[in-house]
N, C-alpha and C positions, 0 to 999 in steps of 0.2 A: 145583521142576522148571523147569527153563529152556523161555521158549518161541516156537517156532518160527512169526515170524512173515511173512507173506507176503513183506513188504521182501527179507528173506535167501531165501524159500526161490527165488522169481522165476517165474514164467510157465512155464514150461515143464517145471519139477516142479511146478508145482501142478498142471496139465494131465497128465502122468505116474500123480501118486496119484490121483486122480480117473479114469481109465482104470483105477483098481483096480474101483469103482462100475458098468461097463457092461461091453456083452459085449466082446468080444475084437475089434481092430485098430477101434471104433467111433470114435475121437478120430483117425486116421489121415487123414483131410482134414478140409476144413470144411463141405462137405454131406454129409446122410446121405440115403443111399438108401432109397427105399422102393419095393418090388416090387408091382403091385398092377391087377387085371386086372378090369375091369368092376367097378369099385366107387366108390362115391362117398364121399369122407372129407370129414370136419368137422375146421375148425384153428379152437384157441382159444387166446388170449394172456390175461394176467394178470402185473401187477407186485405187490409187493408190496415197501412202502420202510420204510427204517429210520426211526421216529419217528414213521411215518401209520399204518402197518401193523401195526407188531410193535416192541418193543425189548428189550433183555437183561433188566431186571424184569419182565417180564409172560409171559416166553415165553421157553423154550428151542429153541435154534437143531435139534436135532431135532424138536421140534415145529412150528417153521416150515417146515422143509423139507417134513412131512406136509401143512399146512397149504396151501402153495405145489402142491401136487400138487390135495388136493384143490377149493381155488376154480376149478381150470382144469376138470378130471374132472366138477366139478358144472355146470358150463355145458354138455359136452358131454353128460352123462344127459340134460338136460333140453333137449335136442334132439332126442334119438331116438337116441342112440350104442350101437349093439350088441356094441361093440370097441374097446379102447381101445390104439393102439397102443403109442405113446409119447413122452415128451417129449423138447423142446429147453431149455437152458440160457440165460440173459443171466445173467453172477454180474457185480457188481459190487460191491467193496469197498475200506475203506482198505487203505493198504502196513501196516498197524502190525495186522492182522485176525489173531487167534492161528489156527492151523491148526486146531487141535482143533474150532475152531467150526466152520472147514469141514465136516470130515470130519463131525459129528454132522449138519451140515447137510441133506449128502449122505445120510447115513446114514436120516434122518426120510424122505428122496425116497423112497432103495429101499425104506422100508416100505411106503409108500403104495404104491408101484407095486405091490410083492408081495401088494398088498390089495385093488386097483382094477383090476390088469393094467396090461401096458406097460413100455416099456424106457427107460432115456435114450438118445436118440439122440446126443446132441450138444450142443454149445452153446458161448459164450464168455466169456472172461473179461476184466476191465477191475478198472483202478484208478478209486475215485472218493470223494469225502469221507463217504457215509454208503454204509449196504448195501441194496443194491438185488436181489433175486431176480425175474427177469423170463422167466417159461414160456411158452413154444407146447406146446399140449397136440396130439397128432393122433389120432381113430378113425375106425371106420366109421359112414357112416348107415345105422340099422338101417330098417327095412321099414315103419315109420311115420315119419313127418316130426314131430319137437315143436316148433311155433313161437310166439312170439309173437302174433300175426294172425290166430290160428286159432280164437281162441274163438267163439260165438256167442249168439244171444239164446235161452233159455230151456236152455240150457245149464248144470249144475250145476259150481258151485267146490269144487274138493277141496283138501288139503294132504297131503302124505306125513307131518308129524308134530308135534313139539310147537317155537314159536319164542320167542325170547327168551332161552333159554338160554344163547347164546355171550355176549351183552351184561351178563349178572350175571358170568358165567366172567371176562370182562375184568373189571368193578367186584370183585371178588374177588381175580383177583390183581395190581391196583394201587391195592389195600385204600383203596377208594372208600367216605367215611366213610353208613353208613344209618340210616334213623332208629332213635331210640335202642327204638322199641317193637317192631320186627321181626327176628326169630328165624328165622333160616335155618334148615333142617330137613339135618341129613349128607346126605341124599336128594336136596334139591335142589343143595347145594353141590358133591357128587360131579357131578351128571347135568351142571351148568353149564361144571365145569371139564374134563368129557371132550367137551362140544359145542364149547369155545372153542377146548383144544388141539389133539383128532384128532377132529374131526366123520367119520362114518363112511358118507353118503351114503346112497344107495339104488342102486345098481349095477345089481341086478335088478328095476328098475322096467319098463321095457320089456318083457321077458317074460310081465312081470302084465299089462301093458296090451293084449298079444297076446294071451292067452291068455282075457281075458272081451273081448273085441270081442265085439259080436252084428251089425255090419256090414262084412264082408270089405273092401269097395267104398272105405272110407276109410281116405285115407293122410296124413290130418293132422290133427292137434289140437293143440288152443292150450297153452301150457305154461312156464312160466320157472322158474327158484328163487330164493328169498328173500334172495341175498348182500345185498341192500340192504336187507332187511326187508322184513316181510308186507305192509306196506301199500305198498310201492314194485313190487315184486312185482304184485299186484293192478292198481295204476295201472296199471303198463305193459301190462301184458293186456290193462285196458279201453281204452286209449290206441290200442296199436296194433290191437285188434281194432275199436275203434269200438261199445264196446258201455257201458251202465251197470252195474257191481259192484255186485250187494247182499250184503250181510256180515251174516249173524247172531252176534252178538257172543255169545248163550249158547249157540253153537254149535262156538265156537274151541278147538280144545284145548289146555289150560294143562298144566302138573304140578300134579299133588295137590294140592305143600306150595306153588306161586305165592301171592306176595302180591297181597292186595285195594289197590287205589286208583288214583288217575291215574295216577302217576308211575309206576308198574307197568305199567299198558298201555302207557304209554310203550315202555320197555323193550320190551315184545315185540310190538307192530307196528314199534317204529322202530331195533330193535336191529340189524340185521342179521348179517349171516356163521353163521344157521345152513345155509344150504346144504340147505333143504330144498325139495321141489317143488308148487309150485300150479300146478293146469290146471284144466281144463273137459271134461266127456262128455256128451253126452247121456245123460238119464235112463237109460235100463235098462242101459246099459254102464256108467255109475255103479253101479248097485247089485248088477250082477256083481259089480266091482271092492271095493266096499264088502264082500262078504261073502267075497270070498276074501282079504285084506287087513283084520284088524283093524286097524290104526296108521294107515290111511289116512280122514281123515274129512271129510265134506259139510258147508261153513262158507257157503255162499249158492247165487248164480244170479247169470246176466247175466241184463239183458234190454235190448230197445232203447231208442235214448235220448243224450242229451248224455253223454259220456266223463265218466265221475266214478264215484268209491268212498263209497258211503254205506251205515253202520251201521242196524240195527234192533234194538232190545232191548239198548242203550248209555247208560247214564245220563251217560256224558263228554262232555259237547256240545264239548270243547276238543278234541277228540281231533284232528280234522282241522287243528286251526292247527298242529300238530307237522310238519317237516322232516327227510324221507328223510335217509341219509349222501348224504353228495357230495365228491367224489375232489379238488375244489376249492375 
C-alpha cells in the first residue's frame, strides 16, 4: 500500500484530517476559547520526544498518544483537578512521518480523553528531525488544593497503588536481557505492559479524598505522582514541604509475582512513569481513606527534620546512591 507521507500530504490537509479528531469548526483559528465563570483552572504541559520518550520498537504511536494524554491528566489529578477539560497540541515531525502514525496518534489521544474527559482543543504543527508530542493539558481546581508544600510532620505517606511496573513494561518490550534465574509470571508481564502502555490513573481520587475528610476547614494537602518514581516523588514532598520521609520498606506494595533483590528495588523506586499518587493526611482521615479505598496503602510518616527520605526495615543500604530520571 502506498504511503501517504506528510511531505505530499502538507500542512493544511494535515490540519484538515485531524479536525476529523475534535469538535466541529475547533481548528478554525489559533486560540481556543474557553467560557468560564468563577473558576479557577490548572494548565499542565508535558513533551514527550522521539528516542527519550518513546520510539517505534517499544511503543505504538496509539499508545503514545494515550500516553501523552495521560502524563499531563496525571499532573493535574494530583493537584486537585475536579475536571478536566481539554487539550492543546505541539505535533512536531519529519516531512517523511507516514500518516497512519498520525492518525493512530491521534487516535490513542481521543481514547484517553474518552477515558479521562476532555476535548482537543487545538494545537500546532511543525516539521522537525525527530517527533516531538508537546501537550497543554487544562481543568478545573476542584475544592481541595493538592500541592507539593503541603505535607506535614506526623503526617501519614500513602500511595494510590503498585510502582515499578512501567519500568519492567519498558525492559520487556526492548527485550532488556534478565538474569538467567528469573521467571516472569503472565501476571506480572501482562500488569507491566498495560502500566507502561495505557496507565489508567486515578480520575476519582478527589472524590475519595472529599468524601472521608473528617476536617471541612482544610483546603490543602501535600500530594505529587510518581512520573519520576517513588523515590523522587517522596523527595520532592519532603523537599518542598520541609519535612523528613520515613519509608517502611515492608510496607511498599509490590505485585505478588515482583522479584527479590537490589536490582529490583531498583526498578521500582527509580523506575518511574507509573503515574501513580503519593500524599500525606493526617491520621484519622488516613484511615477513613484506607478503609474505603482498598488499593490505596500507608508506606510511612513525615516528621520534622533535615529534608531527606530514609528507609526502615531495608536490608539495601545502596538503595539511596541510586539517581531519580532526569530529562537531562
Amino acid at each position: 500500500m502506498h504511503k501517504e507521507l506528510l511531505e505530499d500530504i502538507g500542512e493544511k490537509e494535515l490540519i484538515k484530517r485531524l479536525a476529523e479528531f475534535m469538535p466541529k469548526n475547533q481548528v478554525s483559528d489559533d486560540c481556543a476559547f474557553i467560557k468560564a465563570k468563577n473558576k479557577n483552572l490548572l494548565i499542565n504541559t508535558d513533551s514527550l520526544v522521539e528516542n527519550i520518550h518513546f520510539n517505534d520498537d517499544t511503543i505504538s504511536a496509539l499508545d503514545i498518544g494515550w500516553k501523552a494524554v495521560a502524563c499531563n491528566v496525571s499532573d493535574l489529578i494530583s493537584s486537585g483537578c475536579s475536571k478536566i477539560i481539554g487539550v492543546n497540541i505541539g505535533l512536531v515531525v519529519p516531512s517523511k512521518t507516514d500518516w497512519l502514525w498520525i492518525k493512530d496518534l491521534y487516535t490513542g489521544i481521543n481514547l484517553a480523553l474518552d477515558y479521562f474527559g476532555g476535548l482537543i482543543l487545538g494545537g500546532d504543527c511543525s516539521v522537525g528531525k525527530e517527533k516531538v508530542i508537546s501537550m497543554t493539558a487544562l481543568g478545573k481546581q476542584g475544592e481541595i488544593k493538592l500541592r507539593r508544600n503541603s505535607c506535614k510532620p506526623n503526617e501519614i505517606i500513602l500511595t494510590t497503588g503498585i510502582h515499578g511496573l512501567s519500568k519492567l513494561g519498558l525492559m520487556i518490550k526492548s527485550k532488556t536481557i534478565f538474569d538467567s534465574d528469573i521467571a516472569l509470571s503472565h501476571s506480572l508481564i501482562n500488569s507491566s505492559l498495560q502500566q507502561f502502555c495505557r496507565p489508567k490513573l486515578k480520575p476519582k481520587f478527589l472524590k475519595k479524598i472529599l468524601k472521608t475528610r473528617t476536617n471541612k476547614s482544610i483546603k490543602m494537602i501535600g500530594c505529587t505522582d510518581s512520573s519520576d518514581g517513588l523515590f523522587q516523588a517522596l523527595l520532592d514532598l519532603a523537599t518542598e514541604s520541609n519535612c523528613k520521609a520515613i519509608i517502611d520498606y515492608a510496607k511498599v506494595p509490590k505485585h505478588k509475582n515482583w522479584p527479590k533483590g537490589n536490582k529490583w528495588d531498583e526498578y521500582y523506586f527509580f523506575g518511574g512513569e507509573d503515574y501513580e499518587l503519593v500524599f500525606s493526611l493526617p491520621r484519622k482521615w488516613a484511615n477513613n481513606l484506607l478503609n474505603e479505598d482498598k488499593t490505596i496503602t500507608e508506606i510511612g510518616y513525615f516528621l520534622e527534620g533535615d529534608v531527606s527520605v530514609d528507609f526502615k526495615n531495608c536490608d539495601n543500604k545502596n538503595l539511596f546512591k541510586n539517581k531519580s530520571f532526569s530529562h537531562f
